[in-house]
Structures are given as structure tokens and as C-alpha cells.
Chimera marker file (.cmm) of the C-alpha trace (Angstrom):
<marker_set name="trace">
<marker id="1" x="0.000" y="0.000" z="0.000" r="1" g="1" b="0" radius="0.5"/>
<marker id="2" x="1.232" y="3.240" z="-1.147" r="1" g="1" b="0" radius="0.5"/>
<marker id="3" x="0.376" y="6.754" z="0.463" r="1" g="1" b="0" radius="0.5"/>
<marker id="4" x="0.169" y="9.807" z="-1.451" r="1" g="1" b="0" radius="0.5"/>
<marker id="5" x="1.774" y="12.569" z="0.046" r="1" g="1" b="0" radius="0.5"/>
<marker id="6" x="0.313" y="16.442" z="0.192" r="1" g="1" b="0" radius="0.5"/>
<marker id="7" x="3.766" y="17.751" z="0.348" r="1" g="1" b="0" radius="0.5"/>
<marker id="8" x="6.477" y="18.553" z="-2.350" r="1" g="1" b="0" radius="0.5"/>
<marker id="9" x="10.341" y="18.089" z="-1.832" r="1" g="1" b="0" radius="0.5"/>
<marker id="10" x="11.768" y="20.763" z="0.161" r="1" g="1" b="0" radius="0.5"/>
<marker id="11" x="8.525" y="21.627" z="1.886" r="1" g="1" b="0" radius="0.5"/>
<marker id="12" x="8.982" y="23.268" z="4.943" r="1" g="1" b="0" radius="0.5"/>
<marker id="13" x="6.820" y="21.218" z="7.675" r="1" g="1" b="0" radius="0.5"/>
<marker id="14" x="5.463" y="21.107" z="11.377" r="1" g="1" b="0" radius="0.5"/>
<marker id="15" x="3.792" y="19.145" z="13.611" r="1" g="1" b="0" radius="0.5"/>
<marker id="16" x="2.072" y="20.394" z="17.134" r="1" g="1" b="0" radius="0.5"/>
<marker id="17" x="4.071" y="18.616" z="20.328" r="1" g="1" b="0" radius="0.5"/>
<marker id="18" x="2.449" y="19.036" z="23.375" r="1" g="1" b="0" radius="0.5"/>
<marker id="19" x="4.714" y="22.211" z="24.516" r="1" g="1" b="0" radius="0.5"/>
<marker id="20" x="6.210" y="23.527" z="21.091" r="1" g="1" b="0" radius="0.5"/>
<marker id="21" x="5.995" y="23.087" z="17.231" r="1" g="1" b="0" radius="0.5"/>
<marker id="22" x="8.595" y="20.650" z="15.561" r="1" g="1" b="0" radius="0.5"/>
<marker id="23" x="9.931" y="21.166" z="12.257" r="1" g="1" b="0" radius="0.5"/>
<marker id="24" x="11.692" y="19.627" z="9.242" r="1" g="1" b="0" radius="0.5"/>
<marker id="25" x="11.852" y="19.496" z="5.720" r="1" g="1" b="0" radius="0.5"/>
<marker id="26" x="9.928" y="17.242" z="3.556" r="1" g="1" b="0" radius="0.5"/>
<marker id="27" x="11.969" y="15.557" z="1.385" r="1" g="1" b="0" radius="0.5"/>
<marker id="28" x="9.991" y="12.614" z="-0.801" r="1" g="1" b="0" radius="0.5"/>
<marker id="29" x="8.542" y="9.573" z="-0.369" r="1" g="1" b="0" radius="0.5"/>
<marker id="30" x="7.182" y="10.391" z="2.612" r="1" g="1" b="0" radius="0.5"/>
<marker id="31" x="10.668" y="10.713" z="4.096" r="1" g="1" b="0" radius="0.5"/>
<marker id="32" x="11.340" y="14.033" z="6.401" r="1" g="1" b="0" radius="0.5"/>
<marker id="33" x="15.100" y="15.637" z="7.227" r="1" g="1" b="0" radius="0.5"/>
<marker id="34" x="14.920" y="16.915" z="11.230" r="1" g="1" b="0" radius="0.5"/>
<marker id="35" x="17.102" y="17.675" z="14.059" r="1" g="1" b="0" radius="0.5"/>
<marker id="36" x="15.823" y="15.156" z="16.826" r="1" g="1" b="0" radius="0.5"/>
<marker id="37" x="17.878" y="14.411" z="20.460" r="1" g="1" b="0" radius="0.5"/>
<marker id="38" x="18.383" y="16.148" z="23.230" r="1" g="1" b="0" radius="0.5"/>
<marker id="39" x="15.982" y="16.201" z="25.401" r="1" g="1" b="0" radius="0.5"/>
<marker id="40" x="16.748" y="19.474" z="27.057" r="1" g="1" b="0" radius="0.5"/>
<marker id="41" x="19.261" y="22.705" z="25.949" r="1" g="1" b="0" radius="0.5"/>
<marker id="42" x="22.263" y="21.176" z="27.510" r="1" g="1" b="0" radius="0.5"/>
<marker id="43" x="22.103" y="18.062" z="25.356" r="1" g="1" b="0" radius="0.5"/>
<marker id="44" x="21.271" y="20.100" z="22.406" r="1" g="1" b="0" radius="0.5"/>
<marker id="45" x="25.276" y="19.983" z="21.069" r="1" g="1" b="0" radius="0.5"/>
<marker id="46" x="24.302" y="15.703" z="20.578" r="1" g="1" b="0" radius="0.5"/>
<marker id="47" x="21.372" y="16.304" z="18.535" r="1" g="1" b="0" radius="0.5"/>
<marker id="48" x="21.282" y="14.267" z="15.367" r="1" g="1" b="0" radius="0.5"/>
<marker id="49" x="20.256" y="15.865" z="11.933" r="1" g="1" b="0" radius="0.5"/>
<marker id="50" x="18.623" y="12.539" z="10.224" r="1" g="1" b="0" radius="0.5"/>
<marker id="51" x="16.190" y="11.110" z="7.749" r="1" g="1" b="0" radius="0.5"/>
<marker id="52" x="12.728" y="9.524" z="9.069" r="1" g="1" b="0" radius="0.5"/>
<marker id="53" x="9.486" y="8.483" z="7.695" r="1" g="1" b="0" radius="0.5"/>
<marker id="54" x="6.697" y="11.344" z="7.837" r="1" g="1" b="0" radius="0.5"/>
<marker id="55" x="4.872" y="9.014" z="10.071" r="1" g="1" b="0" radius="0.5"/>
<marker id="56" x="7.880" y="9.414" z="12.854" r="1" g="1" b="0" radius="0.5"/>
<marker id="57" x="7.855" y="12.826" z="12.352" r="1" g="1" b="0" radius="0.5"/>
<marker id="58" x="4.301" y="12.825" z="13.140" r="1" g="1" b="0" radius="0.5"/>
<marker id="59" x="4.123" y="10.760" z="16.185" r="1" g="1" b="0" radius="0.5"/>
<marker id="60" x="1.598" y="9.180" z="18.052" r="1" g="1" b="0" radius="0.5"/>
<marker id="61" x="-1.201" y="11.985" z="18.020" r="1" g="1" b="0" radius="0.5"/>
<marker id="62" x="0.423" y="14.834" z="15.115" r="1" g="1" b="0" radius="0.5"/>
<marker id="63" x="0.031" y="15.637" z="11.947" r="1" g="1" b="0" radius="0.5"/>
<marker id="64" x="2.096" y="17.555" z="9.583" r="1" g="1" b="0" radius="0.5"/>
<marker id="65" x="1.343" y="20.336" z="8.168" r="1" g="1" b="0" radius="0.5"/>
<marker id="66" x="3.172" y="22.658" z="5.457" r="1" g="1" b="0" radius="0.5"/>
<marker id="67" x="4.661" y="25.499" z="6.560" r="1" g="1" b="0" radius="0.5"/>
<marker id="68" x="3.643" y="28.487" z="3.634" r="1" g="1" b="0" radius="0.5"/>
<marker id="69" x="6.920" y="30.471" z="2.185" r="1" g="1" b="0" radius="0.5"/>
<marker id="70" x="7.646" y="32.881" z="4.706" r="1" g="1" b="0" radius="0.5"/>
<marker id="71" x="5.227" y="31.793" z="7.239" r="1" g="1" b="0" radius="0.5"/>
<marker id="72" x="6.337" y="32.726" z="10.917" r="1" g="1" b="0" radius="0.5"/>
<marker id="73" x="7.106" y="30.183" z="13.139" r="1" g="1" b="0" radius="0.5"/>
<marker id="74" x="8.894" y="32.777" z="15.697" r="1" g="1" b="0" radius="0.5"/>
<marker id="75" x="6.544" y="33.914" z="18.339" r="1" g="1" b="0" radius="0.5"/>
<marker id="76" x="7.048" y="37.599" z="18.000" r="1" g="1" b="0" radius="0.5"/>
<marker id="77" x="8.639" y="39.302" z="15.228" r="1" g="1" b="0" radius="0.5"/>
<marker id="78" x="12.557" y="40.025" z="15.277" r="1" g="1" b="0" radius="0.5"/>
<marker id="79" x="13.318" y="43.840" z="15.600" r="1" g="1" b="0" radius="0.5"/>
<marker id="80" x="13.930" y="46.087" z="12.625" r="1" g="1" b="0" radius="0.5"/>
<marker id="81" x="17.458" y="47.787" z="11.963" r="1" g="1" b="0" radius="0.5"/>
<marker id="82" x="16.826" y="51.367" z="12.197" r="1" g="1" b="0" radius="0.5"/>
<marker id="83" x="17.142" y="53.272" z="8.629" r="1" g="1" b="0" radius="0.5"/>
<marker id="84" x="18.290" y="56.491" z="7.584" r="1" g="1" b="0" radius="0.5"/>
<link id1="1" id2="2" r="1" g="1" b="0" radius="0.2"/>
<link id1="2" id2="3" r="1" g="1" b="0" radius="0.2"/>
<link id1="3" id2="4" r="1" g="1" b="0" radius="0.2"/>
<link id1="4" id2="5" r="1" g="1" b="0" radius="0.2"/>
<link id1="5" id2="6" r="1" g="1" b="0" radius="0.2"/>
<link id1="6" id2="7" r="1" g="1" b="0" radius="0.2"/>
<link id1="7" id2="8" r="1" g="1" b="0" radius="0.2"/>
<link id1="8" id2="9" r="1" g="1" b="0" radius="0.2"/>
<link id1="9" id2="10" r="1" g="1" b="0" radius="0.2"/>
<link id1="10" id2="11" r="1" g="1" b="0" radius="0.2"/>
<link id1="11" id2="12" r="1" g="1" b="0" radius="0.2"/>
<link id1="12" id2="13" r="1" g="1" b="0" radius="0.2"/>
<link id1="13" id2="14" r="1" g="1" b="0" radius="0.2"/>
<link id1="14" id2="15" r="1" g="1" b="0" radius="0.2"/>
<link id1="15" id2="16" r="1" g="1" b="0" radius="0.2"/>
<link id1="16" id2="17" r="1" g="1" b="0" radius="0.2"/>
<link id1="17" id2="18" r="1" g="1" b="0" radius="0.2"/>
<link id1="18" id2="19" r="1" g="1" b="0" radius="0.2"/>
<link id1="19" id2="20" r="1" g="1" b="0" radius="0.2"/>
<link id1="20" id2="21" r="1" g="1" b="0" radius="0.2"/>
<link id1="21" id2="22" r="1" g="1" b="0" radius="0.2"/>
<link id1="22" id2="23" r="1" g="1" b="0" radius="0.2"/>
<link id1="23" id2="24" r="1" g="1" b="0" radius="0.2"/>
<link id1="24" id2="25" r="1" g="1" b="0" radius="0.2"/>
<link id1="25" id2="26" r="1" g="1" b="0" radius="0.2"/>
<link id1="26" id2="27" r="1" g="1" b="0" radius="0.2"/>
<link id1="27" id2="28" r="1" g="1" b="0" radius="0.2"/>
<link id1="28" id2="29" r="1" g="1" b="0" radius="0.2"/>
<link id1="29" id2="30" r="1" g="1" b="0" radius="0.2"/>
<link id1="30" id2="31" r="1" g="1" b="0" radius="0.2"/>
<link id1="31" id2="32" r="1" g="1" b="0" radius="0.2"/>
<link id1="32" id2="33" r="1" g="1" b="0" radius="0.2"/>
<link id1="33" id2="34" r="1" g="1" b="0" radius="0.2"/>
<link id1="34" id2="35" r="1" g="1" b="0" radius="0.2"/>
<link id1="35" id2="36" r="1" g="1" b="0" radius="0.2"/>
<link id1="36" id2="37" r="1" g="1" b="0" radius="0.2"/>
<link id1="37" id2="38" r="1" g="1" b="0" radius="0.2"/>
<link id1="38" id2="39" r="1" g="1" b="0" radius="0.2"/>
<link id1="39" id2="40" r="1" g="1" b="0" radius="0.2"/>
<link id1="40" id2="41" r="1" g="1" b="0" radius="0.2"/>
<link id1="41" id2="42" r="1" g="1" b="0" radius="0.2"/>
<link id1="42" id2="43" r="1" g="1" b="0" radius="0.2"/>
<link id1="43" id2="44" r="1" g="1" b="0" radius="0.2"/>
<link id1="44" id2="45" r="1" g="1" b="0" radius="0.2"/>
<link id1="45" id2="46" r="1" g="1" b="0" radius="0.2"/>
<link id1="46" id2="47" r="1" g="1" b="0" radius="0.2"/>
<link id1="47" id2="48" r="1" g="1" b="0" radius="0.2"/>
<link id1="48" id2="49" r="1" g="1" b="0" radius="0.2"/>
<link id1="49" id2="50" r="1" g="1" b="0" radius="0.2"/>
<link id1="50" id2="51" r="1" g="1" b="0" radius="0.2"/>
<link id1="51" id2="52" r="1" g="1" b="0" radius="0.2"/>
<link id1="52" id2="53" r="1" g="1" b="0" radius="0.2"/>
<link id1="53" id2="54" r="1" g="1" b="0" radius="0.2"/>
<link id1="54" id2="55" r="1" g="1" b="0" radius="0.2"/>
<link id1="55" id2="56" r="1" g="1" b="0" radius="0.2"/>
<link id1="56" id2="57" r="1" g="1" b="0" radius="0.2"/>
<link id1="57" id2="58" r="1" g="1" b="0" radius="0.2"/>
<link id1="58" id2="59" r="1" g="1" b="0" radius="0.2"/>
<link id1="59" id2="60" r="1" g="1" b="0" radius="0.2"/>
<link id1="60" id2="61" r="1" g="1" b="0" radius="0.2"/>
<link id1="61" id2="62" r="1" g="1" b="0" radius="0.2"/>
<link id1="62" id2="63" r="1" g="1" b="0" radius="0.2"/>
<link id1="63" id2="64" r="1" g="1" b="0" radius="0.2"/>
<link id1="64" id2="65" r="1" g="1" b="0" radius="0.2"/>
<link id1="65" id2="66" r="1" g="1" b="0" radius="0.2"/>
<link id1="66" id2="67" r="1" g="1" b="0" radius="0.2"/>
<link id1="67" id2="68" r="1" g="1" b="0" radius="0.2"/>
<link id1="68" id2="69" r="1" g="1" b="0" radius="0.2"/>
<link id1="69" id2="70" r="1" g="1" b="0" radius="0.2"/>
<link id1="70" id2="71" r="1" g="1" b="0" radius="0.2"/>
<link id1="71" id2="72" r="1" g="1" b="0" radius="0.2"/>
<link id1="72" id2="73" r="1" g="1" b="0" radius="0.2"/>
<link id1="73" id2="74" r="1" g="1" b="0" radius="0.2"/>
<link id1="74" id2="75" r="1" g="1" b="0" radius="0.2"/>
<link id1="75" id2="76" r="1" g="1" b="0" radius="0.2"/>
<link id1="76" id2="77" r="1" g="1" b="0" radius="0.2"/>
<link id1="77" id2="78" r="1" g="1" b="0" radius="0.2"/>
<link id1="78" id2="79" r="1" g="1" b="0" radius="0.2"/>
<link id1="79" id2="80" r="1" g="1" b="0" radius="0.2"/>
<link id1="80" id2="81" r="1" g="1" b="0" radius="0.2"/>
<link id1="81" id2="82" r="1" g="1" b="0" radius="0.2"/>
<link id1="82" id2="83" r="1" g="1" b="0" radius="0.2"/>
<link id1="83" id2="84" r="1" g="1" b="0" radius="0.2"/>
</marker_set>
């Protein structure tokens, strides 16, 4: 059985964890490119980039969703650099 993916390669996607948003890039063949390890900021530096299925990326209770070109995924804008 084959599924039939919404997403394109390169795709920018997320999935809703129960305290934040995680993100990778859709690749094809329902394969995703993420940084996953390290459970906390000081294991961080042992983080793995890797390859998964979409269905990993998911998890249990998620589902991905694309993120749109230039869609904001910070919680509050950066600040400007003045002009002039």
C-alpha cells in the first residue's frame, strides 16, 4: 500500500508537540530531514540531523502540516534595523 503525500520536496513542515511546534523538511517519499535528540538545551550539542518516515515525524497523536513560504514560526517578530 502506497500513500500519497500532500507535500512537495523541500517543503517546509510542522507538527504540534504538546509544549512547542517541531519542524523539518519534507523531502519525498514520505521521508522528512529533522534535528531530533536532546531532550533538554544542555544536550542540544548531541542532537542528530537525520532522515525519518513522515509518520515518525508525526508521532503518536500529530500531523504535519506545510509550513507556507515565509510563514512565521517565531513567536514575535525580530526587531527592525533602524534606517536612515
Amino acid at each position: 500500500m502506497q500513500f500519497m503525500s500532500t507535500f512537495d520536496a523541500g517543503d517546509h513542515v510542522k507538527v504540534k508537540r504538546l509544549l512547542y511546534r517541531h519542524h523539518g523538511i519534507y523531502v519525498n517519499d514520505c521521508r522528512v530531514i529533522d534535528v531530533s535528540g536532546g531532550r533538554n538545551i544542555f544536550e542540544k550539542p548531541k542532537a542528530l540531523v537525520q532522515a525519518g518516515t513522515l509518520k515518525g515525524f508525526e508521532g503518536k497523536r500529530g500531523t504535519a502540516e506545510k509550513v507556507p513560504p515565509g510563514g512565521k514560526f517565531l513567536r514575535s517578530p525580530l526587531p527592525r534595523a533602524p534606517t536612515g
